[in-house]
MARLOLUM-984022 format. One record per residue: residue in three letters; x, y, z of N, C-alpha, C in turn. Coordinates in steps of 0.001 Angstrom, whole numbers, plus 500000, padded with zeros to 6 digits. Last residue first. Example, Ala and Ser with C-alpha at 12.3 -4.5 7.8 and 13.67 -1.06 7.14 Angstrom:
# MARLOLUM-984022
SER512850497750507080513670498940507140512900500030507870ALA513190494310507800512300495500507800513200496700507800
END
This chain:
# MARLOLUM-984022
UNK441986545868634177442913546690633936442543547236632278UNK441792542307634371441578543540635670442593544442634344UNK441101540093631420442056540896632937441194541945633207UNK437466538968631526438160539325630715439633540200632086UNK434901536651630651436178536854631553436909537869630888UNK431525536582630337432561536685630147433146536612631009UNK428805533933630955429519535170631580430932534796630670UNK425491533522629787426917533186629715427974534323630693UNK422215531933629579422980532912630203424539532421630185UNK421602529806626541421444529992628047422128531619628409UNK419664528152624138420196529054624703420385529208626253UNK421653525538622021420577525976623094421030527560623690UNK423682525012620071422430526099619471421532526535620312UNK425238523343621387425657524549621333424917525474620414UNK424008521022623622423721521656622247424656522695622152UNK426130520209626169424985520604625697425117521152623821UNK427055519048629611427177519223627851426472519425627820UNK427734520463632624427135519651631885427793519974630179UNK429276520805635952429139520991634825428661519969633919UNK427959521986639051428551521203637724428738521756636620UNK427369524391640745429243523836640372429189522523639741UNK424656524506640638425421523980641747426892523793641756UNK424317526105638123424538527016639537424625526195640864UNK426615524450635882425231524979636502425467525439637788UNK427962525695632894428295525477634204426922525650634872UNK428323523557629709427729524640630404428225524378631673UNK430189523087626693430004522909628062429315524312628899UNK429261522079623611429534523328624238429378522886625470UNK428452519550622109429754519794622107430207521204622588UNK426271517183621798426282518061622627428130518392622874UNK426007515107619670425419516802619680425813517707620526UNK425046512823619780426479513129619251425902514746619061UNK422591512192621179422069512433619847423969513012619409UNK424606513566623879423112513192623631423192513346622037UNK426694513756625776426807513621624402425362513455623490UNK426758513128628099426326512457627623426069512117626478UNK429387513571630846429256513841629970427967512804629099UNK426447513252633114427194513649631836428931513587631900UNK425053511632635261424697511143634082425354512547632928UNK425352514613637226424923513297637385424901513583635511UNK428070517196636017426628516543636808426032515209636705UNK431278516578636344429801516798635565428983516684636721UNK433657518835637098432825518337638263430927517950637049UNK436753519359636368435478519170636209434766518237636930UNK439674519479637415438531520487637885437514520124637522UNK440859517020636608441028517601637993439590518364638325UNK441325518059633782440206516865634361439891516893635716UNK441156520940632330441981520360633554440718518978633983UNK441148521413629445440007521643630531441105520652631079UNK443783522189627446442704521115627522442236521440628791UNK443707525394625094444319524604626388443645523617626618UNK442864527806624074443604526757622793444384525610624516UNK442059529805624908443516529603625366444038528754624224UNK439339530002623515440089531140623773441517531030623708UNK438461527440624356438764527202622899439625528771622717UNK439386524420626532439001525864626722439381526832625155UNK438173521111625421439095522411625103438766523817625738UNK438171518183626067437321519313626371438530520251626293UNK437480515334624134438354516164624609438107517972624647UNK435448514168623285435757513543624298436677515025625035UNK435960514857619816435061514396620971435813513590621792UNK437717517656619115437775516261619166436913515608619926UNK436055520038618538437826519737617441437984518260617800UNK434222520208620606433877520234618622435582519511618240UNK434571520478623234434944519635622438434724519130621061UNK434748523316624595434306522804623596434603521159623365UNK434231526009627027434597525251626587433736524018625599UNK433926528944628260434638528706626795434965527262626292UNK430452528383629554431754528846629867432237528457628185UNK426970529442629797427695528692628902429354529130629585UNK424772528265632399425337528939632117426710528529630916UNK421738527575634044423243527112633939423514528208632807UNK419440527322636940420225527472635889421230527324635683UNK417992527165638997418537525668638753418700526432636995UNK418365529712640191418669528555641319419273527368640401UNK419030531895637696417648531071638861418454529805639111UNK421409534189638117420602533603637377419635532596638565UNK423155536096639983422769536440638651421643535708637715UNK423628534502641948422817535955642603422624536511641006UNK424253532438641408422976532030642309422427533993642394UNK427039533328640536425910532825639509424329532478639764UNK428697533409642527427840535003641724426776534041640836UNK429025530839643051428297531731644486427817532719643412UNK430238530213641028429089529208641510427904530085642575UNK432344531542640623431137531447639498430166530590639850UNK433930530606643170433618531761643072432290532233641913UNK434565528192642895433408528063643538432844529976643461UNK436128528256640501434809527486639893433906528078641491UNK438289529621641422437478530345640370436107529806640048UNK438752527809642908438739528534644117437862529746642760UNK439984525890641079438487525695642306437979526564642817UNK440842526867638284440681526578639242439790526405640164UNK439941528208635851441201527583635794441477526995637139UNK437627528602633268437564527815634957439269527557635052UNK437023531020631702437995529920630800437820529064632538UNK434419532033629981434863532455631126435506531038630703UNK434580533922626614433744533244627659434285532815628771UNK436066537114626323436107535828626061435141535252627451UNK436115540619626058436601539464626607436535538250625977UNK435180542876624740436661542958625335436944542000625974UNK432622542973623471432659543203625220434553543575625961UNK433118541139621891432665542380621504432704543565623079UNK433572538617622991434407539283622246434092540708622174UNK430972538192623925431763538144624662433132539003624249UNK429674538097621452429214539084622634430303539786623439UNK430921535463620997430674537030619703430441537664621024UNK430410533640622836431062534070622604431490535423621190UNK427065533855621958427930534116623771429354534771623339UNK427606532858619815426505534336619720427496534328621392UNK427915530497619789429303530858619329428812532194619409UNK425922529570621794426936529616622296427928530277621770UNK423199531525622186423531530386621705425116530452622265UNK421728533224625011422334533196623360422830531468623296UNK419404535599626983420101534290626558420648534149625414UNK421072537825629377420236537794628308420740536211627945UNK422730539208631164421031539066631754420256538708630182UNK425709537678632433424527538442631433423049537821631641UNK428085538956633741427375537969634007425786538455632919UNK431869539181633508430081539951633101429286538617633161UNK434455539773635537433096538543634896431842539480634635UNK437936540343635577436827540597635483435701539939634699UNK440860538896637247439885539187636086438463539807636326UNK442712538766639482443178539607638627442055539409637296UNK440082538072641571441570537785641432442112538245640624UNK437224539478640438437913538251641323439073538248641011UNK435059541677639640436312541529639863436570540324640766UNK432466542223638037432211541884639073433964541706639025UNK430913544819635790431853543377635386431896543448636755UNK429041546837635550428214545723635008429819544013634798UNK431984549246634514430594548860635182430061547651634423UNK434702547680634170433894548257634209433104548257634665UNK436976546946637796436643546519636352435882547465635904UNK440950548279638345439451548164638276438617547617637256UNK443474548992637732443208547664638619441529547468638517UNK443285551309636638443804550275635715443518549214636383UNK442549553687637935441946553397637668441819551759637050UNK444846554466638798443744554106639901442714553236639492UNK446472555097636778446768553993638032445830553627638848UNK444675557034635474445397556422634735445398554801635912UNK445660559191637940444326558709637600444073557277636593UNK448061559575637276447958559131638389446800558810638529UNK448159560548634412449039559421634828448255558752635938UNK446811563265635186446352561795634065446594560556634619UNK448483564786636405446992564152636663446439562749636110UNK450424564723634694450770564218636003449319563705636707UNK449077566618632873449521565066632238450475563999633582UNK448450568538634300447177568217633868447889566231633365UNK450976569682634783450053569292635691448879568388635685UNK451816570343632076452738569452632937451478568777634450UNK450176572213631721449619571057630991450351569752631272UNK450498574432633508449257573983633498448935572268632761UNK453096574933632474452970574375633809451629573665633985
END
């Protein structure tokens, strides 16, 4: 009886718990965002990121871009930026979220003045800055990155 009880416990703890994120992840809409207090390169972001149980943060919408725009002013400095999952290494020009294997919605990107710029044919990791652009960049620079990873 004791262990019928104990595995009814579980279960129902189990449920409470599954919608939630870990500690140090922030919850929006069915995912969870680690916002990191350290800098890396980009394919090091994503290693991290992996290692963490997620992937770099994939933007699938506005209402996700203004949401990483507002936590990102309370995680990093005013005029920082931040690495998300996207690439255009496999083809220049063409911005890949590289996790999904999907093309960046043109719709949603918002560069910042004067990018895409490709500087020196180099700049093939996309960053997000804490006004809701987005820029190119080195993918050996370092910055602050946030994972994504589901609720649960």
């Amino acid at each position: 009886m004791l262990l019928y009880i104990a595995l009814i416990l579980f279960v129902v703890l189990k449920s409470i718990v599954r919608g939630q994120c870990s500690t140090g992840w922030t919850r929006h809409g069915n995912s969870c965002y680690h916002f990191s207090h350290d800098k890396e390169d980009w394919p090091n972001a994503q290693f991290l990121c992996n290692a963490l149980g997620g992937y770099l943060v994939e933007i699938s919408n506005a209402e996700e871009g203004q949401f990483l725009e507002n936590q990102s002013k309370l995680f990093h400095n005013i005029d920082d930026q931040f690495w998300v999952g996207a690439s255009d290494l496999l083809f220049e020009g063409e911005w890949m979220w590289m996790t999904s294997n999907t093309r960046v919605s043109t719709q949603l990107i918002h560069w910042a003045p004067g990018n895409p710029s490709n500087s020196n044919s180099n700049e093939n990791c996309m960053t997000f800055l804490n006004d809701g652009t987005w820029n190119d960049a080195p993918c050996s620079l370092l910055f602050h990155y946030t994972c994504e990873k589901e609720v649960g």
